[in-house]
C-alpha positions as CSV (number, residue, x, y, z in Angstrom):
1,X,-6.3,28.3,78.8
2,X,-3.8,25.7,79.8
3,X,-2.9,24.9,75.7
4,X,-1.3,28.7,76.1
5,X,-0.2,28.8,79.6
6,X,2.0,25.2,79.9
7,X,4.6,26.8,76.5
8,X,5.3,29.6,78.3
9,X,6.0,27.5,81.5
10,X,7.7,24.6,79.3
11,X,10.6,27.3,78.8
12,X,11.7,26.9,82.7
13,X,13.2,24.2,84.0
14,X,11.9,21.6,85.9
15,X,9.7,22.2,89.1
16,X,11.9,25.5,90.2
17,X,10.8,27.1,86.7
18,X,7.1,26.8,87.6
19,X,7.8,27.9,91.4
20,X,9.3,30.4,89.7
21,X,7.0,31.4,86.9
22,X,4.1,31.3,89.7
23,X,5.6,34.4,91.7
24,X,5.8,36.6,88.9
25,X,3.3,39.6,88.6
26,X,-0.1,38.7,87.4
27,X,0.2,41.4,84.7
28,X,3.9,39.7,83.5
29,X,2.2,36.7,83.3
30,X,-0.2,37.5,81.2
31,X,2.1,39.9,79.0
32,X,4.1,36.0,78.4
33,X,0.7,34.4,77.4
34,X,-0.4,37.3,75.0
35,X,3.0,37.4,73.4
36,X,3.3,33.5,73.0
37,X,0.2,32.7,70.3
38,X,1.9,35.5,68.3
39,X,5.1,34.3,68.2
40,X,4.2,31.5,66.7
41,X,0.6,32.3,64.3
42,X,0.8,33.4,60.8
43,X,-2.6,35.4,61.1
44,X,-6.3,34.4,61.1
45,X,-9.7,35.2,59.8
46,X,-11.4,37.9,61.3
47,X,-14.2,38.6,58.7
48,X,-16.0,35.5,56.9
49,X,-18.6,36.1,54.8
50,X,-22.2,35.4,57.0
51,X,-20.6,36.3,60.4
52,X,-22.8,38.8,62.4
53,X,-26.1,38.4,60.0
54,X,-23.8,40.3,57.2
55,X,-24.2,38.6,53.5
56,X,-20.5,40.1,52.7
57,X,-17.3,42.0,54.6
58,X,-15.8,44.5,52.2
59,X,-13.3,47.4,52.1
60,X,-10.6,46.7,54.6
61,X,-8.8,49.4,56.9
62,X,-6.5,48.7,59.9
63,X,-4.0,50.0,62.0
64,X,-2.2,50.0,65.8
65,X,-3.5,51.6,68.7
66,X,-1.2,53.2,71.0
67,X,-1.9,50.1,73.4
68,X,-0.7,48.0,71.1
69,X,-4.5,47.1,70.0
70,X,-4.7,45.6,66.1
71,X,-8.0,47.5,65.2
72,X,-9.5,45.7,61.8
73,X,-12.0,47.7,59.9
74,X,-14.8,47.0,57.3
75,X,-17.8,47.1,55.6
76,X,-20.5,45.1,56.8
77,X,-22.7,44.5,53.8
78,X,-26.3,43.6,55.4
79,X,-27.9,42.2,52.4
80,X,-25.6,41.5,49.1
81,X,-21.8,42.4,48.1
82,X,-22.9,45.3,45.9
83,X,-21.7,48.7,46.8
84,X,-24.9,50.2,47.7
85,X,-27.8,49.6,50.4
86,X,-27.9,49.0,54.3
87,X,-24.1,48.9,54.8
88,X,-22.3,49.5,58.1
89,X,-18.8,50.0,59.3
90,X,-17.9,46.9,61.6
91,X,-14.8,46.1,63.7
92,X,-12.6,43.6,65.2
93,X,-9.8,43.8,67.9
94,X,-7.1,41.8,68.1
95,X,-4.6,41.9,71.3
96,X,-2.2,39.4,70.6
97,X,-0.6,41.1,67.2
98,X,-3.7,39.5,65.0
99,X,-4.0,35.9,65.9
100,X,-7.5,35.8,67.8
101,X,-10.1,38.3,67.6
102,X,-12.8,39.7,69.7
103,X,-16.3,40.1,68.9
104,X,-17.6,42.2,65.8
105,X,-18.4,45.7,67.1
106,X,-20.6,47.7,65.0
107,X,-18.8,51.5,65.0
108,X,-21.3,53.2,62.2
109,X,-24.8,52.1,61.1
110,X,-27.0,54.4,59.4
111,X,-29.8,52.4,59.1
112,X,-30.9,51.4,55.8
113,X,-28.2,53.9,54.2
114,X,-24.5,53.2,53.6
115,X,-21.9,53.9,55.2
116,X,-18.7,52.9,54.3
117,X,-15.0,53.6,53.1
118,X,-13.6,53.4,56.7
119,X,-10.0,55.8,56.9
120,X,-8.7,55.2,60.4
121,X,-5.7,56.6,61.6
122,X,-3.9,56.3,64.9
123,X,-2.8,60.0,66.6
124,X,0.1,60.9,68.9
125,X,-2.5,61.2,72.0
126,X,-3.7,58.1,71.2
127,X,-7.2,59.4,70.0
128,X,-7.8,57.4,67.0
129,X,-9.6,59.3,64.5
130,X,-12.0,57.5,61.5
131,X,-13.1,58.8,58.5
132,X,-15.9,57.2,56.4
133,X,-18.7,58.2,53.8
134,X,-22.3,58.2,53.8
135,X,-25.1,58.2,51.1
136,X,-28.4,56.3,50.6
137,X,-28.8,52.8,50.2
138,X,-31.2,53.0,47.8
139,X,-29.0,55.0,45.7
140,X,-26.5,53.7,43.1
141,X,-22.8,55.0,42.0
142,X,-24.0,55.5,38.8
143,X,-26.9,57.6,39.9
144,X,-24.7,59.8,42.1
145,X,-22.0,60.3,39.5
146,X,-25.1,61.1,37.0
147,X,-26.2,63.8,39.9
148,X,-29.7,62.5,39.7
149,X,-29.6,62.0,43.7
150,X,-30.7,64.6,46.9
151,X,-28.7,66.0,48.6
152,X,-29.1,63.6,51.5
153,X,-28.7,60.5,49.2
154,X,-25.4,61.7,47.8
155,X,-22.0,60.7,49.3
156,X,-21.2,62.9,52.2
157,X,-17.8,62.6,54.5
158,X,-18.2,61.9,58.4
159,X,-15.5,61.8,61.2
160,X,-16.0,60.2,64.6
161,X,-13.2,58.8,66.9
162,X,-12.6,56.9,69.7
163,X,-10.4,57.6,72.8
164,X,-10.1,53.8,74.3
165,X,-8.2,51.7,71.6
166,X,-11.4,51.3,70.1
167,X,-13.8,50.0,72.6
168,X,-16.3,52.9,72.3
169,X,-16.8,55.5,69.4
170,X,-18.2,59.3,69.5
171,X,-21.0,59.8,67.6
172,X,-20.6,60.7,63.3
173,X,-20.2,64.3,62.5
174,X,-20.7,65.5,59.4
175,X,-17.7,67.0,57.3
176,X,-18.7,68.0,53.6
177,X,-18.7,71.7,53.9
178,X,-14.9,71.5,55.1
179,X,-14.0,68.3,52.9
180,X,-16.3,68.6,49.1
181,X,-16.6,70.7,46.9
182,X,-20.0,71.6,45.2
183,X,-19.5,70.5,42.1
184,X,-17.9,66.9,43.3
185,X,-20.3,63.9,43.0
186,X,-18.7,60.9,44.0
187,X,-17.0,61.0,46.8
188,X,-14.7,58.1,48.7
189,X,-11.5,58.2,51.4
190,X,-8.9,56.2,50.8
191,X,-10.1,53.2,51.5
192,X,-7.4,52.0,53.7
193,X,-5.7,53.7,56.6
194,X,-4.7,57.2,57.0
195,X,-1.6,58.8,58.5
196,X,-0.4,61.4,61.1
197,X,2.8,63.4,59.9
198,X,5.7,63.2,62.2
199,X,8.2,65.2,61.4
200,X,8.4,68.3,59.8
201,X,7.1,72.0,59.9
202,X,3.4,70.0,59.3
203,X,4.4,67.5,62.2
204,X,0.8,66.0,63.8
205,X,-1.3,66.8,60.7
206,X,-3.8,64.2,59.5
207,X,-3.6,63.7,56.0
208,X,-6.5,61.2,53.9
209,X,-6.3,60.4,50.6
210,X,-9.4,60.6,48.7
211,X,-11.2,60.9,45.3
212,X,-14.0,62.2,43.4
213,X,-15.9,62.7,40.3
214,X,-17.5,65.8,39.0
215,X,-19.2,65.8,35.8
216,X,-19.3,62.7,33.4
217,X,-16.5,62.8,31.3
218,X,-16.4,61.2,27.8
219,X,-12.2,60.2,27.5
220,X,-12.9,57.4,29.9
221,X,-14.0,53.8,29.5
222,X,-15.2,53.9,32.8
223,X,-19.2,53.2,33.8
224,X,-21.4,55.9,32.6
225,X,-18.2,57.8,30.7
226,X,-17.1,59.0,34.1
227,X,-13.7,60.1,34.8
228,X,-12.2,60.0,38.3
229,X,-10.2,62.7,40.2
230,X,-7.9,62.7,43.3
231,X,-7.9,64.9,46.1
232,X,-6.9,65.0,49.8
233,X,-7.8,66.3,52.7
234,X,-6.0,67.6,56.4
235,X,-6.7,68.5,60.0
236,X,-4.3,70.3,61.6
237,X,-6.4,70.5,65.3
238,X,-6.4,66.1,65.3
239,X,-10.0,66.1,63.3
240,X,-11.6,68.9,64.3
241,X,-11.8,71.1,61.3
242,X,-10.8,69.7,57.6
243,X,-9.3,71.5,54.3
244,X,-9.4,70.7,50.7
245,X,-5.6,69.5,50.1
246,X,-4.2,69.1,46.6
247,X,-6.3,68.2,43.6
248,X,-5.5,65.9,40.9
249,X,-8.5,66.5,37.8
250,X,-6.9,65.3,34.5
251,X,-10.0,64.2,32.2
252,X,-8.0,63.0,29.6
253,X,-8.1,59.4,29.8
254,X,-4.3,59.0,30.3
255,X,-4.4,59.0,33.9
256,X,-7.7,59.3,36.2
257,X,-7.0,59.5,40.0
258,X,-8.9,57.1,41.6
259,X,-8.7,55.1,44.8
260,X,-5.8,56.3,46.7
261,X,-3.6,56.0,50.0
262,X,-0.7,57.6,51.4
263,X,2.6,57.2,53.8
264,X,5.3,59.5,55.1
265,X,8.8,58.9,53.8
266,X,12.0,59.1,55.8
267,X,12.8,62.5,54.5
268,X,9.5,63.7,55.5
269,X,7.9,63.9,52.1
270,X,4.0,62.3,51.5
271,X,3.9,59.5,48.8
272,X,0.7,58.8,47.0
273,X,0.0,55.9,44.9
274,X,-3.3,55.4,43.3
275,X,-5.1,52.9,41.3
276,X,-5.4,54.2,37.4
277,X,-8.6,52.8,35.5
278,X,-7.3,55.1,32.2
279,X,-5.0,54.3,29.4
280,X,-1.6,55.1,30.9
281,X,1.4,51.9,31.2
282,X,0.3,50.0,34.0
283,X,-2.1,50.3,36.4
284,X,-0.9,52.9,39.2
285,X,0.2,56.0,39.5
286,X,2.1,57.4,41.9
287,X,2.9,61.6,43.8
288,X,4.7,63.5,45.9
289,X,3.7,66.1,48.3
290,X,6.7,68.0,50.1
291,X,4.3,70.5,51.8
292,X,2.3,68.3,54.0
293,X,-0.5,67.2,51.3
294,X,-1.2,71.1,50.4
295,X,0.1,70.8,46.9
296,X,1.7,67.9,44.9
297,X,5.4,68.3,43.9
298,X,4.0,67.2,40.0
299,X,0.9,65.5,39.1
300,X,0.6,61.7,38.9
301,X,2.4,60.0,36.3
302,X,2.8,56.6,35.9
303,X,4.7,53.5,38.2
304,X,4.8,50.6,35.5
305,X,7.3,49.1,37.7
306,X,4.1,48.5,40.1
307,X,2.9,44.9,38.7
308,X,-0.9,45.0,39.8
309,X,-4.6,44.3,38.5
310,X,-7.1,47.2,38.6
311,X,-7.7,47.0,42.2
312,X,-7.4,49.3,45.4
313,X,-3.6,49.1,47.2
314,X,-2.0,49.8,49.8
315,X,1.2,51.5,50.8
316,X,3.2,51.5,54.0
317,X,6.5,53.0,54.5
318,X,7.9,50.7,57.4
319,X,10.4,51.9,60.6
320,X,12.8,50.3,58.3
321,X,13.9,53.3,56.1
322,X,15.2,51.5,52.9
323,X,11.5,49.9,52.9
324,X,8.3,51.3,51.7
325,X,5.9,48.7,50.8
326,X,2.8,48.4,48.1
327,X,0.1,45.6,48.9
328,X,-2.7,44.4,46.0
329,X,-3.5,41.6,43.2
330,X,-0.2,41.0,41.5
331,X,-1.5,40.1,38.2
332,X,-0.5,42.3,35.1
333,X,-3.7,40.6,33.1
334,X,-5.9,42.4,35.3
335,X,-7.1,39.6,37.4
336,X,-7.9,40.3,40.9
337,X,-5.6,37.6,42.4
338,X,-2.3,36.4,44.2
339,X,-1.8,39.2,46.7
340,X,1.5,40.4,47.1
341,X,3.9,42.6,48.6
342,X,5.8,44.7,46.5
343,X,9.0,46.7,47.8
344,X,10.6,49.8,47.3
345,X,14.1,50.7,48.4
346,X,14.2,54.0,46.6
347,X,11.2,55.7,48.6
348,X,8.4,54.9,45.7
349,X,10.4,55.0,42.5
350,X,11.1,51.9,41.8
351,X,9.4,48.0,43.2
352,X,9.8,44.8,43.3
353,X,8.5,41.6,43.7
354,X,8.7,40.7,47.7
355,X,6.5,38.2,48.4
356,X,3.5,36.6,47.3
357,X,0.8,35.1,49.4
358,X,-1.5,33.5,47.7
359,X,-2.7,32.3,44.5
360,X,-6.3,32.8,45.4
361,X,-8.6,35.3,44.4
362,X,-7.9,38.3,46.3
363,X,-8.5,42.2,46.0
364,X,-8.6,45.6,48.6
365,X,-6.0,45.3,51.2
366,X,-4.3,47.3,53.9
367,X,-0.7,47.4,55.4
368,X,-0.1,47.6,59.4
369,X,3.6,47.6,61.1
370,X,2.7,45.2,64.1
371,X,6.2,45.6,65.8
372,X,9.9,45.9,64.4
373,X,10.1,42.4,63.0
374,X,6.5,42.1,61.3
375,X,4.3,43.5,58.9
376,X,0.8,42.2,58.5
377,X,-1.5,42.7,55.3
378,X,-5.5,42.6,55.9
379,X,-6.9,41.5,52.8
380,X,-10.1,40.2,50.6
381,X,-10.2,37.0,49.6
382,X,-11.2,33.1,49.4
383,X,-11.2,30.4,47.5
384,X,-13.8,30.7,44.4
385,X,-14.0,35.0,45.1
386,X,-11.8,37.5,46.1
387,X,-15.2,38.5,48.6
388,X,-15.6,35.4,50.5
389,X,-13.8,36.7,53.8
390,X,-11.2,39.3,55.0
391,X,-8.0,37.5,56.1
392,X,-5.2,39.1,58.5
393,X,-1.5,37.4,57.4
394,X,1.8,38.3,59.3
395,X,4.8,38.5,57.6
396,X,8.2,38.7,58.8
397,X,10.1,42.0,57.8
398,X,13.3,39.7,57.0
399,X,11.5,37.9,53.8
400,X,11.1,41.0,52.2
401,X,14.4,42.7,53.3
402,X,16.8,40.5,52.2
């Protein structure tokens, strides 16, 4: 306590500074300790693999409560890193702009079954609304996409929300009559935050990226000849009813939709940029929506200017207008490794190299604004596997604006 209270002090002078400092308000006092640690921390840890009786923390999501709250999502992975069994949706909070971390809260556990894919998105009444997915954990992708599963087993959307920055969470409510078609199999949000339109004839929509498979195609060199698809979907009443947005099916091989996330532009227009598994320059792809997610302006072509593995990635268009950022593995040999920021100055049409991290191993991330001079990236990664822990790294807006 007294290793953050005596900086804050040090910056008076002499003994009249601390006469001073001792008749402010409680409450400015402590607003002067919170803000000190971040002022000067680059970020921390708050998901290593073990922590909370969890073999592996997977899938990142976070964003800002209307407090201020940094809310960090994941998967909690009971038993092994694979993508199937008893996995939960976990979170950490973080009130001094990511540097120290509460306690793990679990938000979703369906027993034995997963639940997973966490889309969590911060609304104008301060409601924060999360998406996720659901199927049985003794069920595998392959199987789903296959359609060899129940009903029950096979991936099925949820919303649930919280109205205290987090603390507590509503029960899940299901979603896949609104949000799925029939004939969809697979089915995953984002992963990664989602976004609240605000501006605009569709201003306070939620809008969440998403993808899904129907049947097995045979153009892609995918597991079990699948071929992905994109999709959104919206609420218009802050979650309470959902609708099918766009939809992206191209089973071609050239481009397959596949995990996907989404930011509002200065102008008001949606950008989408999704990871491409298919044969297409590069490995993203990126859209436009002008009408609030309903339709896409064109279908997804390719961004070849995007340098990045086969990976999930984020994009964040910051308060900044001239910068809309893209977070994931820069490696154009398709190793998941060296996270990086990539910028855009042209809203999406062209990026560049901003800033690299790390050299380690590194995979799924997610992109929060954490106040008008810093941008923080939540990412996967370690030293020997991009799955060892889920780091939190602050980065000053002027490295990547200059």
């Amino acid at each position: 306590m007294h290793r953050k209270f005596w900086p804050v002090l040090g910056t008076f002078a002499g003994v009249a500074g601390v006469i001073a400092a001792a008749t402010l308000l409680p409450t400015a006092i402590g607003a002067l300790v919170a803000q000190s640690p971040a002022a000067r921390c680059s970020g921390a840890v708050p998901y290593k693999k073990g922590d909370g009786g969890y073999n592996t923390f997977r899938i990142p999501a976070v964003v800002k409560a209307r407090n201020g709250m940094i809310l960090a999502f994941a998967e909690g992975r009971k038993d092994s890193g694979g993508d199937s069994g008893n996995i939960d949706i976990v979170l950490r909070r973080s009130g001094d702009g990511g540097c120290t971390w509460g306690p793990l809260q679990v938000v979703a556990d369906q027993g034995t079954d997963t639940i997973g894919n966490p889309a969590p998105v911060v609304t104008n009444t301060g409601r924060i609304v999360l998406l996720s997915v659901h199927n049985g954990g003794s069920v595998t992708e392959a199987q789903i996409i296959r359609g060899q599963v129940s009903a029950a087993d096979t991936r099925r959307p949820f919303v649930q929300y919280s109205d205290d920055n987090g603390a507590t969470w509503s029960a899940l409510r299901e979603i896949t009559a609104q949000a799925k078609k029939p004939d969809w199999r697979w089915y995953a949000t984002t992963p990664g935050h989602a976004l609240q339109i605000s501006r605009g004839p569709h201003a306070g929509r939620l809008v969440v990226a998403a993808n899904h498979t129907t049947t097995p195609g045979t153009t892609d060199t995918g597991a079990e000849g699948k071929y992905n698809s994109g999709h959104d979907i919206y609420s218009d009443d802050l979650g309470q009813t959902w609708h099918i947005g766009y939809i992206d099916e191209n089973p071609d091989g050239f481009i397959n939709v596949n995990e996907s996330t989404a930011t509002e532009l200065p102008d008001g227009r949606l950008y989408f940029n999704t990871r491409n598994d298919a044969t297409a320059p590069g490995h993203r792809a990126d859209a436009y929506s002008s009408d609030g997610g309903q339709t896409l302006d064109k279908p997804f072509p390719p961004n070849d200017t995007i340098v990045a593995a086969i990976s999930q990635g984020s994009v964040l268009q910051l308060s900044q207008p001239d910068l809309l950022l893209f977070s994931g593995p820069y490696d154009p040999n398709n190793k998941r490794a060296a996270m990086s920021l990539q910028v855009s100055r042209d809203q999406g049409v062209n990026f560049t190299l901003g800033l690299t991290l790390s050299g380690l191993p590194a995979a799924y991330s997610d992109l929060v604004q954490v106040d008008q001079k810093t941008v923080a990236v939540l990412y996967e990664t370690g030293d020997f596997s991009a799955y060892e822990n889920i780091t939190f790294t602050r980065v000053p807006i002027s490295r990547l604006s200059s």
